[in-house]
Every structure is written in C-alpha cells, then in structure tokens.
VOLUM-38842 format. One record per residue (C-alpha): residue number from 1; x, y, z. Coordinates in steps of 0.02 Angstrom, whole numbers, plus 50000, padded with zeros to 5 digits. Layout:
<pts>
<pt><pos>NUM</pos><u>X</u><v>Y</v><w>Z</w></pt>
...
</pts>
This chain:
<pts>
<pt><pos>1</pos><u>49761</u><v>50523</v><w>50495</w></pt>
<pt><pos>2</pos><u>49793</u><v>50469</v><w>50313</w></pt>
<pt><pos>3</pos><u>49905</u><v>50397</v><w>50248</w></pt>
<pt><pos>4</pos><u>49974</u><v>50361</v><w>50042</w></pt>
<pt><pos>5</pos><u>50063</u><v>50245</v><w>49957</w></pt>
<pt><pos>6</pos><u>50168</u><v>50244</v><w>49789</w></pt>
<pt><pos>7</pos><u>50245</u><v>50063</v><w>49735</w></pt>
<pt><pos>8</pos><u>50411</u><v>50124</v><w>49676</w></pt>
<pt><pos>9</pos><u>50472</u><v>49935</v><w>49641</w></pt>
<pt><pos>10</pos><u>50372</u><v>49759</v><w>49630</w></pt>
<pt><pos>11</pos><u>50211</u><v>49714</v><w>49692</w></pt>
<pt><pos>12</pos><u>50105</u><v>49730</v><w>49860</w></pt>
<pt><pos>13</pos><u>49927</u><v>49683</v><w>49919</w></pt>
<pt><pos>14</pos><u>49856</u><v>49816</v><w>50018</w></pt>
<pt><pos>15</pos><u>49705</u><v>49779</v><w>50156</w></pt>
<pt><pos>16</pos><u>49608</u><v>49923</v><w>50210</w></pt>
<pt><pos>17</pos><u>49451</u><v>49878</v><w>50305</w></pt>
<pt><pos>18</pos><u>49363</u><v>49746</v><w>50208</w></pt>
<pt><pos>19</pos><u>49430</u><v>49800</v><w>50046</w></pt>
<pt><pos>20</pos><u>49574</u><v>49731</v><w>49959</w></pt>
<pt><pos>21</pos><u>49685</u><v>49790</v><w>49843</w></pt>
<pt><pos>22</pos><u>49841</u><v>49732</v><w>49725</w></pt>
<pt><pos>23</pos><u>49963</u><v>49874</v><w>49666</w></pt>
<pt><pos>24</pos><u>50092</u><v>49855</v><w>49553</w></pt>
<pt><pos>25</pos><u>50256</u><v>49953</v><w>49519</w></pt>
<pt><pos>26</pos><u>50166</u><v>50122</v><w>49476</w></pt>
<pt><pos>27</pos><u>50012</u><v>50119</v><w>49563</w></pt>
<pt><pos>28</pos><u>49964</u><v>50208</v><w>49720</w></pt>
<pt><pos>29</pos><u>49859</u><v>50210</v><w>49843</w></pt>
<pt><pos>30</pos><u>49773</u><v>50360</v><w>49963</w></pt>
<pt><pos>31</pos><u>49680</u><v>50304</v><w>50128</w></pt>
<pt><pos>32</pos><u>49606</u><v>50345</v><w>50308</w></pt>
<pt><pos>33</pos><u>49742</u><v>50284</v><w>50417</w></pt>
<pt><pos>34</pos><u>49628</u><v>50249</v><w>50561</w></pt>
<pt><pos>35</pos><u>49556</u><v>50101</v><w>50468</w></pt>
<pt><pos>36</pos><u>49626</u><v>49956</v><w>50503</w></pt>
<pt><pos>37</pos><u>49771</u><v>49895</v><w>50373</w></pt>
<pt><pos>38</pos><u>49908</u><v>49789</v><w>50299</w></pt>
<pt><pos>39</pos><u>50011</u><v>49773</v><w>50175</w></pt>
<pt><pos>40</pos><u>50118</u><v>49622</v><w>50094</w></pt>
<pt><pos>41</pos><u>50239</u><v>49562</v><w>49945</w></pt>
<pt><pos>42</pos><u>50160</u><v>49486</v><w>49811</w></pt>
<pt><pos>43</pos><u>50292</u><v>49501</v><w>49691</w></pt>
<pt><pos>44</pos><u>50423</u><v>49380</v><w>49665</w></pt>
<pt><pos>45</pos><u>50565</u><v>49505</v><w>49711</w></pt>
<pt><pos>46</pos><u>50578</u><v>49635</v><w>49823</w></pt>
<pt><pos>47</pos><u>50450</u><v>49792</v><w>49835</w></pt>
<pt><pos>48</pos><u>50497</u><v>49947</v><w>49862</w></pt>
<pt><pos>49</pos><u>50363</u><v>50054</v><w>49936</w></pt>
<pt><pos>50</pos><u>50348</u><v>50247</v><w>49963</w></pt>
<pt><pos>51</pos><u>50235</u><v>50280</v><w>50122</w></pt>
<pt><pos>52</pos><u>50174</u><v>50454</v><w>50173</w></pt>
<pt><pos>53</pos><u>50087</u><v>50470</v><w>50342</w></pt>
<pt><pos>54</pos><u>50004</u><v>50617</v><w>50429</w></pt>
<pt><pos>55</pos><u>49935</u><v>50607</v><w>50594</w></pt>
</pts>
C-alpha cells in the first residue's frame, strides 16, 4: 500500500523504517505503507494531520 500525509496544523515526527522525519504545518510526506511506521506530536498544541491510505 502507500500511504501520504499533509500536516494541516502543528507539528509531527514521522518514523518510517529507520528513517526519521519532522514535518511541520505545510509539509508532507509520501510513503510505502508496508514499512513499518509511526507518527507523534511534537508541537506544543494540537496537530492536525491529513492521511491518505490505499491498500
């Protein structure tokens, strides 16, 4: 599958595999949804996170 993300509000950290990423209000991120992967608030506030999955 894959699977992308679009930080609409705040701040996440992003694992995928080994790598790691930090994406603020803005940024996005596009991935293989089979690897393994996590995501977390970082900002102080809320994040608001857009998340499109295919499978």
């Amino acid at each position: 599958g894959e699977e992308f993300l679009l930080v609409l509000k705040g701040a996440i950290e992003v694992r995928v595999g080994e790598r790691e990423f930090r994406l603020d209000t803005g940024d996005s991120l596009y991935f293989d949804s089979e690897l393994p992967h996590r995501m977390r608030t970082v900002s102080r506030g809320a994040a608001e996170v857009l998340v499109v999955a295919a499978h």
